[in-house]
Wavefront OBJ file of the C-alpha trace (Angstrom):
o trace
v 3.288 3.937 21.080
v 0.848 5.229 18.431
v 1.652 3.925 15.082
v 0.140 3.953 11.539
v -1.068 1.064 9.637
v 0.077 1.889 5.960
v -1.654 -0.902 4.087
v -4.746 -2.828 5.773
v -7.649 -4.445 3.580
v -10.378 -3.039 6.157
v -13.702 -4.122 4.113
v -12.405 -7.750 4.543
v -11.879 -7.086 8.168
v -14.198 -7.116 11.180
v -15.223 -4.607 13.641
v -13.528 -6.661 16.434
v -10.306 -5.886 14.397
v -10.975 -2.475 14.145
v -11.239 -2.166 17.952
v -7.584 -4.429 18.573
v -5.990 -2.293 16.552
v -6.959 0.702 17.874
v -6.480 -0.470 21.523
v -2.906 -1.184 20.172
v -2.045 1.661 19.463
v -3.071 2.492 15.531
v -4.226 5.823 14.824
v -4.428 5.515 11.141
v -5.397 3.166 8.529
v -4.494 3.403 4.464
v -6.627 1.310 2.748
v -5.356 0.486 -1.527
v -7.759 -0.975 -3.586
v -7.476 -4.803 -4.355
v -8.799 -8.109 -5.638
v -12.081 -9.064 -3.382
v -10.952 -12.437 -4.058
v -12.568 -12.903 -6.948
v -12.969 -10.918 -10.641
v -15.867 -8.826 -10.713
v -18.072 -8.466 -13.742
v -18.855 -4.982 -14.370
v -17.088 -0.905 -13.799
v -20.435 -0.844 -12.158
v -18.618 -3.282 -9.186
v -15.518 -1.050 -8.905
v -17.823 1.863 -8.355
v -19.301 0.707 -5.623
v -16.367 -0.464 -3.858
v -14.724 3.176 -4.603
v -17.603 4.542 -2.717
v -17.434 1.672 0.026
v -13.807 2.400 0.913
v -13.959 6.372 0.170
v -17.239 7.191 2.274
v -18.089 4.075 4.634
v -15.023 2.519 5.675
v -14.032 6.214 7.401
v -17.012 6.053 9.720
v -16.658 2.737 10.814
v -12.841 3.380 11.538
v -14.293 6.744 13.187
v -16.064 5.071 15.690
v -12.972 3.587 17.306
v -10.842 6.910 16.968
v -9.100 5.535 13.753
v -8.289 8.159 10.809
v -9.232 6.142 7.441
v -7.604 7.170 3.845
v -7.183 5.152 0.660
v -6.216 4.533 -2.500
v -8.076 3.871 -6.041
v -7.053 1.606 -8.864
v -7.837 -1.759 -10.754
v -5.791 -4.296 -8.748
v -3.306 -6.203 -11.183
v -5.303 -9.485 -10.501
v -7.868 -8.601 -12.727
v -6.030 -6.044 -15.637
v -5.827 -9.202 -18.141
v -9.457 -7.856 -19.155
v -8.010 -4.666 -20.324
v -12.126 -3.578 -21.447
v -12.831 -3.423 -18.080
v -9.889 -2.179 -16.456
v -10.466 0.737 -18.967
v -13.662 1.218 -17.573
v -12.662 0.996 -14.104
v -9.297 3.754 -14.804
v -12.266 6.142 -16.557
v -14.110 6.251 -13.125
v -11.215 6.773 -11.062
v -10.940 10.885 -11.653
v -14.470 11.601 -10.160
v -13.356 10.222 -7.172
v -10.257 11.700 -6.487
v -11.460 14.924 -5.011
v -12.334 13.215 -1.761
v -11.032 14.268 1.698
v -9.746 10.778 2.350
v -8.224 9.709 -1.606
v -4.161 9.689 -1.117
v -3.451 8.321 -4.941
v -3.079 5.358 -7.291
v -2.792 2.102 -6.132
v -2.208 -0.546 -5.355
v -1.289 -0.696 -8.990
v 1.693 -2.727 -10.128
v 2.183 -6.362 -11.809
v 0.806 -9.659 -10.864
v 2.000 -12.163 -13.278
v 4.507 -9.855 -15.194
v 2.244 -9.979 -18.601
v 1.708 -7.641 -21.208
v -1.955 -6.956 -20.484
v -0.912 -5.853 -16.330
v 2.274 -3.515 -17.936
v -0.336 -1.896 -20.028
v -2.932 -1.258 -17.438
v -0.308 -0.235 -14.829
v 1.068 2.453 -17.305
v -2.084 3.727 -17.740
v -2.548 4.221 -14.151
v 0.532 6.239 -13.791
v -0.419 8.115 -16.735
v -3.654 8.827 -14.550
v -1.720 9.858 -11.797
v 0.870 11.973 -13.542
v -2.143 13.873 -15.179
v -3.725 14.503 -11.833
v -0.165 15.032 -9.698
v -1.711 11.999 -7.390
v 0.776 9.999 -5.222
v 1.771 6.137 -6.081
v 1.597 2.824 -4.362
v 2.807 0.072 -6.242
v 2.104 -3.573 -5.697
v 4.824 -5.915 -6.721
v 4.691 -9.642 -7.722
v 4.992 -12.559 -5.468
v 7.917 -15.328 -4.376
v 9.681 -16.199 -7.861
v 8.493 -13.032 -10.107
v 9.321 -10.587 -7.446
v 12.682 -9.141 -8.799
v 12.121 -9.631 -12.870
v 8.525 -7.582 -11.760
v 10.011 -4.638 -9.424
v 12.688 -4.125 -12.306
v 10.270 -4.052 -14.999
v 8.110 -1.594 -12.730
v 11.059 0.686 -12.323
v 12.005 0.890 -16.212
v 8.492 2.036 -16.560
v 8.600 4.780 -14.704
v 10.784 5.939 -16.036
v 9.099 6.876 -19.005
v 6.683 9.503 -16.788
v 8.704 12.223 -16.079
v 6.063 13.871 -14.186
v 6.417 11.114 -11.927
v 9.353 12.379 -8.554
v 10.607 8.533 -6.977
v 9.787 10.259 -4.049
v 6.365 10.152 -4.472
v 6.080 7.133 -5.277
v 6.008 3.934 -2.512
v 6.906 0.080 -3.627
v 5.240 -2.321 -1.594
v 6.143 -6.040 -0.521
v 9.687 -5.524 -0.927
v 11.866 -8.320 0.211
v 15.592 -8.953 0.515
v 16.912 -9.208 -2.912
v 14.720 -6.452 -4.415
v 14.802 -3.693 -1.304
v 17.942 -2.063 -2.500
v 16.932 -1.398 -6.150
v 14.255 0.016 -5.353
v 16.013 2.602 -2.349
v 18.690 3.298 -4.724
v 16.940 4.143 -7.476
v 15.053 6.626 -5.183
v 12.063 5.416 -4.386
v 10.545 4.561 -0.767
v 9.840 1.101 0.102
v 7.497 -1.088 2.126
v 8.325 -4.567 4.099
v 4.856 -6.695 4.478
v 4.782 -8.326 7.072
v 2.132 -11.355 6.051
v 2.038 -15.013 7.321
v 2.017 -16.779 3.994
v 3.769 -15.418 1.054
v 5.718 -12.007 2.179
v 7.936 -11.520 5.483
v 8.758 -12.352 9.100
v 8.891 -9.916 11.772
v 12.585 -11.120 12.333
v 13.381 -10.537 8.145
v 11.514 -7.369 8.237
v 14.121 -6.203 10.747
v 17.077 -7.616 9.405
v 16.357 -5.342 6.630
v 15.521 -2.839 8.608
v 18.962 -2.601 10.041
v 20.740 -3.563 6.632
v 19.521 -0.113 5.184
v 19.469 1.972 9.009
v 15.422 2.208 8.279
v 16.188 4.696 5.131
v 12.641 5.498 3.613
v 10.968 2.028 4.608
v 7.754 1.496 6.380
v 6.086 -1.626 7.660
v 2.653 -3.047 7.183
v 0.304 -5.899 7.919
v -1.425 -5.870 4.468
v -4.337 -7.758 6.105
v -6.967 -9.202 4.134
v -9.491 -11.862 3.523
v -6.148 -14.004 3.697
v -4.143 -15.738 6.679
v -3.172 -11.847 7.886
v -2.740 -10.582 11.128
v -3.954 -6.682 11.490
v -1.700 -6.463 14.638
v 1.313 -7.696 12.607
v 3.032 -4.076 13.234
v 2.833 -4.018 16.779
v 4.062 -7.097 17.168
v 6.785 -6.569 15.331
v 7.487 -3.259 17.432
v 7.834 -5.442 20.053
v 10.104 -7.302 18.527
v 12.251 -4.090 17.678
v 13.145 -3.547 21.250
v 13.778 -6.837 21.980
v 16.207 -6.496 19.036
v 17.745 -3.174 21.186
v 15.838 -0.900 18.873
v 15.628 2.548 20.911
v 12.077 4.010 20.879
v 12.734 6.692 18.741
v 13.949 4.585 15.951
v 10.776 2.402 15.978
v 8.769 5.652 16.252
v 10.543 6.475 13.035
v 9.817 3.241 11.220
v 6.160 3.188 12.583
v 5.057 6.644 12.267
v 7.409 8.906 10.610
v 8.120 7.290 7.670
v 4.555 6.354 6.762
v 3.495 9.999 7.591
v 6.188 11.662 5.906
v 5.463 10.342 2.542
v 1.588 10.494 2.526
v 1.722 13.989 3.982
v 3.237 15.315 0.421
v -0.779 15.482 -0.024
v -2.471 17.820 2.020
v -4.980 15.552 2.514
v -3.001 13.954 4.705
v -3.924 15.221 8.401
v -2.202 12.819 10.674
l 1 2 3 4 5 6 7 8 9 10 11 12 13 14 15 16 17 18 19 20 21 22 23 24 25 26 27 28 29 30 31 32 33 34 35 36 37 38 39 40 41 42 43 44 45 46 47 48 49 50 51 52 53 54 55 56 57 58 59 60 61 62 63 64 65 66 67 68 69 70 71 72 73 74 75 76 77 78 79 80 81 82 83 84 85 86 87 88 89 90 91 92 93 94 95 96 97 98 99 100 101 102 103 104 105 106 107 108 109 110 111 112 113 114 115 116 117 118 119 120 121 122 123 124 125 126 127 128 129 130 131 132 133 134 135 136 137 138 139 140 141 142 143 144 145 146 147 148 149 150 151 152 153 154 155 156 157 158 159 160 161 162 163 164 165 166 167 168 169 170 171 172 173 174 175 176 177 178 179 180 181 182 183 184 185 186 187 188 189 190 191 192 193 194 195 196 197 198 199 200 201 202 203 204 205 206 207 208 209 210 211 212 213 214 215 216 217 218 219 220 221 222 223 224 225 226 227 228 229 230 231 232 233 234 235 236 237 238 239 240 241 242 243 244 245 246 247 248 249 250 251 252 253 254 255 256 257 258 259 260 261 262 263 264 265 266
C-alpha cells in the first residue's frame, strides 16, 4: 500500500534508506527543517541547508521514485540566540517560491522559554504574511502539555492563521485532544526513544476514529526507524484495521492537508 512519509530528516539519512522506503511502499517524503545536532554559527549555515533540502534532497529522493517537499524555519533548539534566528527568519522569504517549499516549520517550543515564544511568533507572523502552511514542533516528555497549550494561546493572536492549516506534531495521549478540539490537525511520532509506540499510536488512533491525525517516523540522526510507518500499518491490520482506514491514516490525511498548497502534487 503506497503511503506518505509526513516528517523524515532525509539529509541525516542514507541512500540505503532512501531505497527501503521506497521498496516499502513510500511515495512521498516531507522534510521540516531542524537542529543538525548541533548550533550552527552563522545565517550563512541556514542558507545552505535551505538550499540542501529545497534543491538536492529532491534529486536524490528522485532517483528512487520518491516525491521530496519541505519545510523552512529556525528549529526551536537554537532560537535562544534570537540575533541569529532573526537572521535566519529574514532569509526564509527568498526561498519560499520553490516548487517543493510547503510552509513554516518545524517551528514550535523546545524548552518553553521566552526567547523560543518570541522566535516562534515571529515565524507565524512570517507565515501569515506570506499565507504559507504550519508545522509545529512541540516539546518533549514533561513540557509537552504546558508547551502545546502555550502554542495554541499564541495562535491565537494571528487571525490570518485557519487551525486547519496548521499541523501539531508529536502529539501524545494527554495533549491529542486539545489540540483536535481546538481545530487543528495532529501528528503521532512514532520514534524509539522519546515519542510513541506503534501500539500507543493506535490506541489513539481509535480513541479519536483517525479524525485529522497522521503518522510519521520523524527519522533523524537519532535512534529512528524510517520504516516506522509501515510497520505500524502492519500492525493496523493485525489490530482488524480494514485497508481503507489505514489508507486514510497513511495517505489521505497527510495529503489532504498539504494539498491546501498547490504545490502539493501527490
Amino acid at each position: 500500500m503506497p503511503y506518505i512519509e509526513p516528517h523524515g530528516h532525509m539529509v541525516s539519512r542514507t541512500t540505503d534508506d532512501y531505497e527501503r522506503m521506497a521498496l516499502a511502499g513510500c511515495q512521498v517524503i516531507c522534510e521540516p527543517a531542524f537542529w543538525a545536532g548541533f548550533d550552527r554559527a552563522s545565517a550563512q549555515g541556514f542558507f545552505d541547508y535551505f538550499r540542501q533540502i529545497t534543491e538536492y534532497e529532491p534529486k536524490r529522493a528522485a532517483r528512487f521514485g520518491i516525491q521530496h517537499f519541505s519545510w523552512l524555519c529556525i528549529n526551536p533548539k537554537e532560537a535562544e540566540d534570537t540575533k541569529l534566528a532573526e537572521e535566519v527568519i529574514a532569509l526564509i522569504p527568498q526561498f519560499l517560491g520553490k516548487p517543493n517549499v510547503l510552509g513554516i516549520g518545524e517551528i514550535g517550543l523546545n524548552k518553553n522559554s521566552r526567547n523560543e515564544l518570541r522566535i516562534f511568533e515571529q515565524h507565524v507572523q512570517l507565515a501569515q504574511d506570506h499565507g504559507q502552511l504550519v508545522l509545529i514542533h512541540t516539546p518533549h516528555l514533561e513540557d509537552k502539555l504546558k508547551g502545546t497549550r502555550l502554542i495554541v494561546q499564541a495562535l491565537k493572536n494571528f487571525p490570518g492563521i485557519q487551525p486547519e492549516r496548521v499541523i501539531i506534531d508529536h502529539v501524545e495521549e494527554h495533549t491529542i485532544d486539545h489540540v483536535l478540539d481546538q481545530g487543528f490537525w495532529a501528528v503521532i511520532t512514532l520514534y524509539p526513544e522519546s515519542k510513541c509506540t506503534p501500539h500507543r499510536a493506535i490506541d489513539m488512533l481509535e480513541h479519536r476514529r483517525a479524525e485529522r491525525i497522521w503518522l510519521n517516523s520523524a527519522c533523524d540522526w537519532g535512534v529512528s526507524d524510517p520504516l516506522a510507518v509501515p510497520k505500524t500499518m502492519q500492525a493496523m491490520r493485525q489490530r482488524g484495521w480494514s485497508a481503507e482506514m489505514i489508507q486514510r491514516v497513511a495517505w489521505d490525511n497527510p495529503r489532504r492537508f498539504m494539498c491546501q498548497t498547490v504545490k502539493f502534487t501527490a
